[in-house]
C-alpha positions as CSV (number, residue, x, y, z in Angstrom):
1,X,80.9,125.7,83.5
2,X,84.0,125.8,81.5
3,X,87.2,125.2,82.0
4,X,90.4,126.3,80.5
5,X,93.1,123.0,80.4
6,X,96.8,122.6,78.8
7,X,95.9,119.0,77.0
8,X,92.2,119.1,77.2
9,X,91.4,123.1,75.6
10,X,88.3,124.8,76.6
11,X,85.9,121.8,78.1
12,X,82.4,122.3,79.4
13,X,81.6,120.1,82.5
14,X,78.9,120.6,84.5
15,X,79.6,121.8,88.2
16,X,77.9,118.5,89.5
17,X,80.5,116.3,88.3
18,X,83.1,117.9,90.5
19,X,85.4,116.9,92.8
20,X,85.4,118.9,96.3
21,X,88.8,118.5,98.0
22,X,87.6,118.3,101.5
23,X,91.7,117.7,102.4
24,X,94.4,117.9,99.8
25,X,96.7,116.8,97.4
26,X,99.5,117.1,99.3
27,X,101.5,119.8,97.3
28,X,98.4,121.4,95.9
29,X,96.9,122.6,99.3
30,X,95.5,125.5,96.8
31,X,93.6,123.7,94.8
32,X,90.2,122.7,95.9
33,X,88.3,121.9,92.6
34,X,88.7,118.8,90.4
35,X,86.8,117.1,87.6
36,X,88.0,113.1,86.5
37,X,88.0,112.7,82.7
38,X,88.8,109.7,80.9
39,X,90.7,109.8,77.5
40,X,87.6,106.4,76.4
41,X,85.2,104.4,78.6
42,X,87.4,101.5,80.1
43,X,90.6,103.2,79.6
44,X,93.0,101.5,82.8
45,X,94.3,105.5,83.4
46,X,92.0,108.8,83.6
47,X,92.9,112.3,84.5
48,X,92.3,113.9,87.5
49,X,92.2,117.8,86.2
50,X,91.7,120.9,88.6
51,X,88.8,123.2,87.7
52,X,91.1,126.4,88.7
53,X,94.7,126.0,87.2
54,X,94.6,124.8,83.3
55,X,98.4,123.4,83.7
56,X,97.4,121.0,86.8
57,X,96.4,117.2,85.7
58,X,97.0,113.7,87.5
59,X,96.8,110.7,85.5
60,X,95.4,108.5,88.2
61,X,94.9,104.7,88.0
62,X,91.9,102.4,90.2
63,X,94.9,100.4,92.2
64,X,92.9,97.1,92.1
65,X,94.1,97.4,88.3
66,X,97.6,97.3,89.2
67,X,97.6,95.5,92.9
68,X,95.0,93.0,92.9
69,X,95.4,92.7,96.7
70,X,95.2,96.1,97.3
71,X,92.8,96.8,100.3
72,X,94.4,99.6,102.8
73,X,93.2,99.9,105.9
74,X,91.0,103.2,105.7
75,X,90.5,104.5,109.4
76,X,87.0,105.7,110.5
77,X,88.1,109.4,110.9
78,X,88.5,109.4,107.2
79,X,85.4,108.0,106.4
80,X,83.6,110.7,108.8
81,X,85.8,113.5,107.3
82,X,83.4,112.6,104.1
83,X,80.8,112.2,105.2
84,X,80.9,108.4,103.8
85,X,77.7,107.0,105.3
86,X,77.9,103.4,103.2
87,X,81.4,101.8,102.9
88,X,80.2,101.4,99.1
89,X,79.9,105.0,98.3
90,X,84.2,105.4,98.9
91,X,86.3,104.9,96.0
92,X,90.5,104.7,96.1
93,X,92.0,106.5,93.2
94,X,96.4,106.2,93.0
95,X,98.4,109.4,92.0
96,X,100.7,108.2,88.8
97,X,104.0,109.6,87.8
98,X,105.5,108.9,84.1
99,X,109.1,109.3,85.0
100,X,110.9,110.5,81.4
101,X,114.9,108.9,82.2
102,X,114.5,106.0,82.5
103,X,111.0,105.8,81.6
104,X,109.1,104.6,84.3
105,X,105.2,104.4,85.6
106,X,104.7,104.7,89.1
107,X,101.6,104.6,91.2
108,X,101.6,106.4,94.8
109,X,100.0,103.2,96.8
110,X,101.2,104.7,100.1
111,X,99.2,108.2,99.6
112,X,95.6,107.3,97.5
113,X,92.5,110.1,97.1
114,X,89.6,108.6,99.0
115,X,86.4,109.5,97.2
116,X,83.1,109.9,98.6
117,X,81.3,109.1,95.1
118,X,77.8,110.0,96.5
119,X,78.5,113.7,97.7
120,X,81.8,114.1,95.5
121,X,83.9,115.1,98.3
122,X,87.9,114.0,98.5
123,X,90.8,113.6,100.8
124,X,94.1,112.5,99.7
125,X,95.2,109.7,102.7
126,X,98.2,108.4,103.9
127,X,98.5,105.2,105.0
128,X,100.4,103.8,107.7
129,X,100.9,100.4,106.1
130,X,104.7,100.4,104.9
131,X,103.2,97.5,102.5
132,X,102.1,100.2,100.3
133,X,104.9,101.9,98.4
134,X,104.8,105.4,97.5
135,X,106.6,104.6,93.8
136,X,105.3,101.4,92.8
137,X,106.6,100.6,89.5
138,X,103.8,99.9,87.2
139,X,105.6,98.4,84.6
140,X,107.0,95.6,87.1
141,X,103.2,94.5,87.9
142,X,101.2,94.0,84.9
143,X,98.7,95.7,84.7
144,X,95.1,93.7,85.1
145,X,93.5,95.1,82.1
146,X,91.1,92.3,82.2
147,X,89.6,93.4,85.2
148,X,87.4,96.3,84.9
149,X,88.3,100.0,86.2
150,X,85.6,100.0,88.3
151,X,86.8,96.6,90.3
152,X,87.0,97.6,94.1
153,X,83.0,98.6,94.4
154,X,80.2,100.3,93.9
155,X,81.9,103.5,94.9
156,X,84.1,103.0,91.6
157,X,81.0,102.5,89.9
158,X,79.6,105.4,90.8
159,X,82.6,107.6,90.3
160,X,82.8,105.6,86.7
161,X,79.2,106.9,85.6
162,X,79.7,110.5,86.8
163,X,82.8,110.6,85.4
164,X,82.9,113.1,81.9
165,X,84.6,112.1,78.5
166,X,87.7,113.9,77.8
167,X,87.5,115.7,74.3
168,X,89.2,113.9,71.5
């Protein structure tokens, strides 16, 4: 199918590599269809683009890259809301913000999208932990780009390989 995008132009991904908002992105109750693209394979920050509005993109971030320790409590509700049947088929994506004055990168820890990678369904979460902030500066916390994107699972994995190439 293709899609009209603002930074991408006219892209042709296929409908199997979307994802279904089950939930939402808080903000975005509107929008139900997404598709991840990455700028080049290992890039630390893909964008999360919707299928139906050209001008909506989230640059999103695995946050194992950016919070090693980063392992939120997911309740079982969520999981079942899913339809996650094996606890390696979830993947945890983080919501960035590029703040212009002062610059600043910020990662929304507090609120990630929880991915079922094997039916491609999504819910965007939010966490009880206070531990989690909802504007983690980036910049403060190197970044791990040693580790790989797809540290945090086999559900990153998955996401990783049906994941589509951003144009050029």
């Amino acid at each position: 199918m293709k899609i009209k995008t603002v930074r991408f132009g006219e892209i042709d991904i296929p409908e199997d590599k979307f994802i279904l908002m089950k939930g939402s992105i808080l903000g975005f109750e509107r929008l139900s269809r997404f598709v991840l693209l990455m700028q080049e394979e290992g890039a630390p920050l893909w964008w999360l683009q919707a299928v139906d509005d050209p001008d909506v993109a989230f640059v999103v971030v695995n946050p194992r890259l950016i919070k090693r320790d980063y392992d939120p409590l997911v309740y079982e509700s969520d999981l079942e809301f899913l339809d996650v049947k094996d606890k390696d088929d979830m993947a945890l994506l983080a919501i960035v913000t590029i703040r212009a004055n002062p610059f600043r990168l910020t990662a929304n820890l507090r609120a990630p999208l929880l991915i079922n990678a094997a039916n491609r369904m999504a819910n965007q979460i939010v966490l009880d932990d206070p531990a989690y902030q909802v504007r983690f500066d980036v910049l403060d916390h190197q970044m791990d780009l040693d580790a790989p994107m797809l540290e945090g699972g086999r559900g990153m994995e998955k996401l990783a390989r049906q994941t589509s190439a951003a144009p050029a």
